[in-house]
FIKOLLUM-332417 format. One record per residue: residue number from 1; x, y, z of N, C-alpha, C in turn; residue in one letter. Coordinates in Angstrom, 1 decimal. Example, Ala and Ser with C-alpha at 12.3 -4.5 7.8 and 13.67 -1.06 7.14 Angstrom:
REM residues 2
     n      nc1      nc2      nc3     cac1     cac2     cac3      cc1      cc2      cc3   res
     1     13.2     -5.7      7.8     12.3     -4.5      7.8     13.2     -3.3      7.8     A
     2     12.8     -2.2      7.1     13.7     -1.1      7.1     12.9      0.0      7.9     S
***
This chain:
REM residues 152
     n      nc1      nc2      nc3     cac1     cac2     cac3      cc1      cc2      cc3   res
     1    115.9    146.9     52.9    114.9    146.0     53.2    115.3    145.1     54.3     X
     2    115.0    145.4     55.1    115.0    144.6     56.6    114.4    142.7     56.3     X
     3    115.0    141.7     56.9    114.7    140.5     56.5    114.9    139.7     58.1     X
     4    115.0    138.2     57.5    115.5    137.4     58.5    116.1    136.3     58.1     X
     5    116.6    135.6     59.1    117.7    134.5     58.7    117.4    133.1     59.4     X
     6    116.8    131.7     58.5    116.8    130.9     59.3    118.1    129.9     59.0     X
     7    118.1    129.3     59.9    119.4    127.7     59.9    118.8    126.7     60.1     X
     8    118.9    125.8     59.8    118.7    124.1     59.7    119.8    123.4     60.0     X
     9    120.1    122.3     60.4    120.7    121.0     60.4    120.6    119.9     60.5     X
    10    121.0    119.0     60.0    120.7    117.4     60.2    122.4    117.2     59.6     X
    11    122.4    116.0     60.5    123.1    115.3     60.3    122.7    113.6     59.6     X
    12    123.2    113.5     58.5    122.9    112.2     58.1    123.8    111.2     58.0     X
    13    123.7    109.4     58.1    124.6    108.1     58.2    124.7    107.9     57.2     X
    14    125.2    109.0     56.1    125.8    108.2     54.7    126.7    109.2     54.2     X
    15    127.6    109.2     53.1    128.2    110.0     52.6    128.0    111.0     52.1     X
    16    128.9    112.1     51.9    128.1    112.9     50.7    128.1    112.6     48.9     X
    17    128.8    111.5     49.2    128.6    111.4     47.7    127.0    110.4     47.4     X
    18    126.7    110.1     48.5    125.0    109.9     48.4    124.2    110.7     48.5     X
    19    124.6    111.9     49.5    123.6    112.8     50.0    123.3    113.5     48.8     X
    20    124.5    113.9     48.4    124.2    115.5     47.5    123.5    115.1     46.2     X
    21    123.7    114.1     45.2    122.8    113.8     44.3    121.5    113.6     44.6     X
    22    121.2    113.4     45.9    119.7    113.4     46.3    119.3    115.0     46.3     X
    23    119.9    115.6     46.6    119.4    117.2     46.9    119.4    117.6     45.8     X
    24    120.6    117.5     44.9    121.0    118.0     43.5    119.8    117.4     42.5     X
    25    118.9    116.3     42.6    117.7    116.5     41.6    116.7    117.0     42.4     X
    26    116.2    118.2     41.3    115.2    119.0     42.1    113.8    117.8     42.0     X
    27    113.7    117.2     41.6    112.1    116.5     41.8    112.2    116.1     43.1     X
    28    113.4    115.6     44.2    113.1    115.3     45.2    112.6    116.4     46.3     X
    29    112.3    117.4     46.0    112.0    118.4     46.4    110.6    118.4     46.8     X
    30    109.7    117.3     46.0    108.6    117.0     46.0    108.5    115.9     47.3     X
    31    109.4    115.3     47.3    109.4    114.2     48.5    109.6    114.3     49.8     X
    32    110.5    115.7     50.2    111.1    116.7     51.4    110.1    117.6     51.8     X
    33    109.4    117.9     50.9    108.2    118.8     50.9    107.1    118.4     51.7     X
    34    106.3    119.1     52.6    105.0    118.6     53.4    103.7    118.4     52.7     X
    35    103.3    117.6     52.4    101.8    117.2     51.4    101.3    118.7     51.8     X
    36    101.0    119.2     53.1     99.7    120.1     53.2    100.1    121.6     52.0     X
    37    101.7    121.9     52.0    101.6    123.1     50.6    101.7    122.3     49.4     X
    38    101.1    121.2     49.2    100.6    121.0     47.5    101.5    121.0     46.5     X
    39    103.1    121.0     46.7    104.2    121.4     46.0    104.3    121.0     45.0     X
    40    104.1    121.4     44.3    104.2    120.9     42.9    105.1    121.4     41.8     X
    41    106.3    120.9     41.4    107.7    121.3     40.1    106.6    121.3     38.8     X
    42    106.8    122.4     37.9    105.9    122.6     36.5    107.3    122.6     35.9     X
    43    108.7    122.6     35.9    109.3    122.6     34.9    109.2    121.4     34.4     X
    44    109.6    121.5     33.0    109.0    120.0     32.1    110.7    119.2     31.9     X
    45    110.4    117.8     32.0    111.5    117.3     32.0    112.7    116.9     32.8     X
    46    114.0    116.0     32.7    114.7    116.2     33.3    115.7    118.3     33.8     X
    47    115.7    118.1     35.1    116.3    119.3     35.1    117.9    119.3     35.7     X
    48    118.5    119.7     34.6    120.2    120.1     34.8    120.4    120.8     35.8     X
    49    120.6    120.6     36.9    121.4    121.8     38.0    122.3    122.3     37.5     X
    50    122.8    123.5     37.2    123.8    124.2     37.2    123.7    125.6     37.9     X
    51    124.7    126.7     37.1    124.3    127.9     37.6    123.6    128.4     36.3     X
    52    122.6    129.3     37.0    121.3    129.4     36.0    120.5    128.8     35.5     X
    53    120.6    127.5     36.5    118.9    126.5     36.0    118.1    127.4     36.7     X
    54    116.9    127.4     35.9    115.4    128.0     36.6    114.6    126.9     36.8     X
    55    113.5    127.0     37.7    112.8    126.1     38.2    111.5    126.6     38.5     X
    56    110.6    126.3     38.5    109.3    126.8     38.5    108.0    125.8     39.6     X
    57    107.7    126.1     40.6    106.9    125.5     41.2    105.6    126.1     41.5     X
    58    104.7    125.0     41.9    103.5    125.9     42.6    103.4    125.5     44.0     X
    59    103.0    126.2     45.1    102.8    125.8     46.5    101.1    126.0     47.1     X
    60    100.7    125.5     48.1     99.4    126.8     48.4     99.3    126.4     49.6     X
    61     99.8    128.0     50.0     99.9    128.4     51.5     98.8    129.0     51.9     X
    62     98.3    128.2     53.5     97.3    128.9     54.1     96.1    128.8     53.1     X
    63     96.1    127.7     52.2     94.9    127.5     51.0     95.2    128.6     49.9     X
    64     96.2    129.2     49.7     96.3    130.5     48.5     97.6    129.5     47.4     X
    65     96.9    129.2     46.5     97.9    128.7     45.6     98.9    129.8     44.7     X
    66    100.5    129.5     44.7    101.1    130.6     44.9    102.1    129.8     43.8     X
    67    102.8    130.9     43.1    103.8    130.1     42.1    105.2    131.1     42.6     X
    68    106.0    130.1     42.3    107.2    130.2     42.2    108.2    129.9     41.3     X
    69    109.2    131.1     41.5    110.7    130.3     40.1    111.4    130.6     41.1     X
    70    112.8    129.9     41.0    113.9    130.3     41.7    115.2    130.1     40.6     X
    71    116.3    130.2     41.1    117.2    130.3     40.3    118.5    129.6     40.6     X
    72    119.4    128.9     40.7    120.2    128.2     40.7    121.5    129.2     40.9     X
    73    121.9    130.1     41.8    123.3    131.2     41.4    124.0    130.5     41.9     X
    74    124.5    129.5     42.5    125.9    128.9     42.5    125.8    127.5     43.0     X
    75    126.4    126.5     42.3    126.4    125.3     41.7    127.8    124.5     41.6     X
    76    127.8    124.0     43.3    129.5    123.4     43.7    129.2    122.0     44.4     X
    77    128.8    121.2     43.5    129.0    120.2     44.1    130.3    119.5     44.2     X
    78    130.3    118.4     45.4    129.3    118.2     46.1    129.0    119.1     47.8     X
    79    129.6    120.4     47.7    130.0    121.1     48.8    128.9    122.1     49.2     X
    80    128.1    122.4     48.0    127.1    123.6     48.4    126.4    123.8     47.3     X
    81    125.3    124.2     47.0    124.5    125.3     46.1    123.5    126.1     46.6     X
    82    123.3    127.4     46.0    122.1    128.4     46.1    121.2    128.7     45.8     X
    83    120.0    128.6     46.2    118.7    129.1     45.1    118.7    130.4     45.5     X
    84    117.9    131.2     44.5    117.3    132.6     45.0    115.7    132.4     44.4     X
    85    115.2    133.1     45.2    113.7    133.4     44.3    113.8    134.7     43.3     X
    86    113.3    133.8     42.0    112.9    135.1     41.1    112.3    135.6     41.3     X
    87    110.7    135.0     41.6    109.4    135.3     41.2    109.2    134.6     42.3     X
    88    108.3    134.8     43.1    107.7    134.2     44.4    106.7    135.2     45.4     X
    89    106.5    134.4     46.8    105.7    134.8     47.7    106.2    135.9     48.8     X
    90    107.8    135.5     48.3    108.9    136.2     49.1    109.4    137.3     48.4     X
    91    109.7    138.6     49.7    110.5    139.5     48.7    112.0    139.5     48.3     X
    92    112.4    138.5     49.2    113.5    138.3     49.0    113.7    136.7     49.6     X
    93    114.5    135.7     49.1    114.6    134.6     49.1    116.6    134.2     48.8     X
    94    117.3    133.3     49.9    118.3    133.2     49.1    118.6    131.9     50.1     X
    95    118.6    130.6     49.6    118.8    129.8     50.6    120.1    128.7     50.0     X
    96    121.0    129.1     51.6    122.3    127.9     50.9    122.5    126.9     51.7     X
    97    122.3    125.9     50.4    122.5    124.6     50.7    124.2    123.8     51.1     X
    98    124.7    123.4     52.3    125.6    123.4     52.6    125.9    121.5     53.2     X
    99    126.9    120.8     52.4    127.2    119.5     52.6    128.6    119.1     53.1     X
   100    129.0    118.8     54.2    130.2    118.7     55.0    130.3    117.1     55.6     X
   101    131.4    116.7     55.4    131.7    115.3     56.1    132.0    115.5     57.2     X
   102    131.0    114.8     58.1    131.3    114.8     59.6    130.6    113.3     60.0     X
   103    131.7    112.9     61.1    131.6    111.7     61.7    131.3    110.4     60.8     X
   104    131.9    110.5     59.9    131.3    109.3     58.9    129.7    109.5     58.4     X
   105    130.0    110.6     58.4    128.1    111.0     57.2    128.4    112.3     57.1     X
   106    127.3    112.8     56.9    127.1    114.1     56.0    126.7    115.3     56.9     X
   107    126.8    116.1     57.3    126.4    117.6     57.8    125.6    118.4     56.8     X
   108    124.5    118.6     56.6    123.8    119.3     55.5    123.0    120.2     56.4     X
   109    123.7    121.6     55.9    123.3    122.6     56.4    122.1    123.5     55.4     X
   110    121.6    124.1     55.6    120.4    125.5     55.3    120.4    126.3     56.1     X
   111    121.1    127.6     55.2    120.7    128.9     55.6    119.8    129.4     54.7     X
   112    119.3    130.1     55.4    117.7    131.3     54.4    118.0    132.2     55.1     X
   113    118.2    133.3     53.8    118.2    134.7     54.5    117.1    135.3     53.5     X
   114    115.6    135.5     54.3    114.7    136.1     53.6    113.7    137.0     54.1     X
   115    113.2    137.6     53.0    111.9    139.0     53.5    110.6    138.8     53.2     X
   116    109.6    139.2     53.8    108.4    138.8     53.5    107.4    140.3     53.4     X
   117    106.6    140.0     52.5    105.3    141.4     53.0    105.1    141.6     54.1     X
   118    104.6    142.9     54.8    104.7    142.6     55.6    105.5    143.0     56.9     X
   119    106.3    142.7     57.0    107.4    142.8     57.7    107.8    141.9     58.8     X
   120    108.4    142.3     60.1    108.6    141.5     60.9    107.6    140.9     62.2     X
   121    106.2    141.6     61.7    105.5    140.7     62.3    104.4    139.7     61.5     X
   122    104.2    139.9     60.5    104.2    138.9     59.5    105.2    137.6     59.7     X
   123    106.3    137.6     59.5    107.1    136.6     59.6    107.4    136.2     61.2     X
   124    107.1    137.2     62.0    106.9    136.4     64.0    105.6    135.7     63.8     X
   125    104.6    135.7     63.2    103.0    135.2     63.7    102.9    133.8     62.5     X
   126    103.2    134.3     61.3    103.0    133.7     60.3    104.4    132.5     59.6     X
   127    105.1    133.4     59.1    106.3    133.0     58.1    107.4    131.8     58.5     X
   128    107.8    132.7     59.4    108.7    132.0     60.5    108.3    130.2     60.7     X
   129    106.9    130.7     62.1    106.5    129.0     62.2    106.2    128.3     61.1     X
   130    105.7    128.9     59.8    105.4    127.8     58.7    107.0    127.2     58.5     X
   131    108.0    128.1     58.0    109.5    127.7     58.3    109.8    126.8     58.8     X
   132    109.6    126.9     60.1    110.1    126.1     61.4    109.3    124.4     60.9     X
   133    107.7    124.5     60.7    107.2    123.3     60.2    107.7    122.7     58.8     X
   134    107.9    123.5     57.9    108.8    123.1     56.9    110.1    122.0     56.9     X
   135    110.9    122.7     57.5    112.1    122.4     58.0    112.0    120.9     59.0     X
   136    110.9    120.9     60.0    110.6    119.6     60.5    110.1    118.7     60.1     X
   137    109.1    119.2     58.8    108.8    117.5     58.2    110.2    117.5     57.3     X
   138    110.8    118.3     56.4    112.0    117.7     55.7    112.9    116.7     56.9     X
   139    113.3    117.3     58.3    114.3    116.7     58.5    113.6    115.0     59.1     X
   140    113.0    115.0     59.6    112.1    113.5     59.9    112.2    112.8     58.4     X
   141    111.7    113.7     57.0    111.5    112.2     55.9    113.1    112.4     55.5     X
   142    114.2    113.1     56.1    115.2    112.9     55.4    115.7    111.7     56.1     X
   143    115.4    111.6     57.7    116.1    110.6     58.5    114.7    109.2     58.3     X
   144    113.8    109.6     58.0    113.5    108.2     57.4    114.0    107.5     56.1     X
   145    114.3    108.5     55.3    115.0    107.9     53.9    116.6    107.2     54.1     X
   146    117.1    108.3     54.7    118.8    107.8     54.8    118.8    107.1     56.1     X
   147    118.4    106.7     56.8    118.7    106.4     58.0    118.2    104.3     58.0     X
   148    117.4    104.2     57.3    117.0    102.7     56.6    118.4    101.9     56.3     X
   149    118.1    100.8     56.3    119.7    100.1     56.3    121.0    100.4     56.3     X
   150    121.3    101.5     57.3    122.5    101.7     58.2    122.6    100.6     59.1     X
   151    123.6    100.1     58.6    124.1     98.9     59.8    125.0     99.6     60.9     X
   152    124.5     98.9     62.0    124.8     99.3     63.3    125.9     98.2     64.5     X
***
């Protein structure tokens, strides 16, 4: 099955021992997230990151409300962790989260290597740019969050 691969970066003005406990609770997930997919976590309770936490969300893309689980396969902080999708909109989903000291803050990387119905013009017209907008409101509310009382 033929796929694709996106990358992200931001660099952030704090440590990683700030950054990564922000990524590592999934409810902030809700905060990184764009109001317009409706994102909403249904797992009940605090949730443990480890390897093999599951997680269960709803999204609704394009107005189609869509559920999701993903899965937790490797669990290193504060250096990295992986989701995969179990159950989703994707046919394949694997995105790694990557946290590196640089310049006195944090390098937090995403890769996604994933497949969609469809194929690769589905994801050129459709998938992709939702991606791309994804990725841009996370990295704007991430540098509004961390970027607040950095003294200069």
């Amino acid at each position: 099955m033929k796929g694709s691969f996106f990358h992200s970066e931001i660099w952030l003005p704090r440590p990683i021992a700030e950054i990564f406990p922000f990524f590592g609770d999934a409810r902030n997930l809700e905060t990184i997230t764009p109001p317009w997919l409706q994102f909403k976590i249904f797992t009940k309770g605090p949730i443990e990151m480890r390897e093999g936490t599951l997680i269960d969300y709803r999204i609704r893309l394009r107005g189609i409300p869509l559920r999701w689980q993903t899965r937790i396969d490797v669990w290193d902080p504060p250096r990295r962790f992986i989701d995969i999708q179990v159950r989703g909109p994707y046919q394949r989903w694997h995105h790694e989260h990557i946290f590196e000291p640089k310049d006195y803050g944090t390098l937090c990387s995403d890769r996604v290597d994933y497949a969609v119905p469809g194929g690769a013009l589905v994801d050129r017209f459709f998938v992709g740019r939702d991606l791309e907008r994804i990725f841009e409101f996370r990295r704007e509310k991430l540098l509004e969050l961390f970027e607040r009382n950095v003294r200069t």
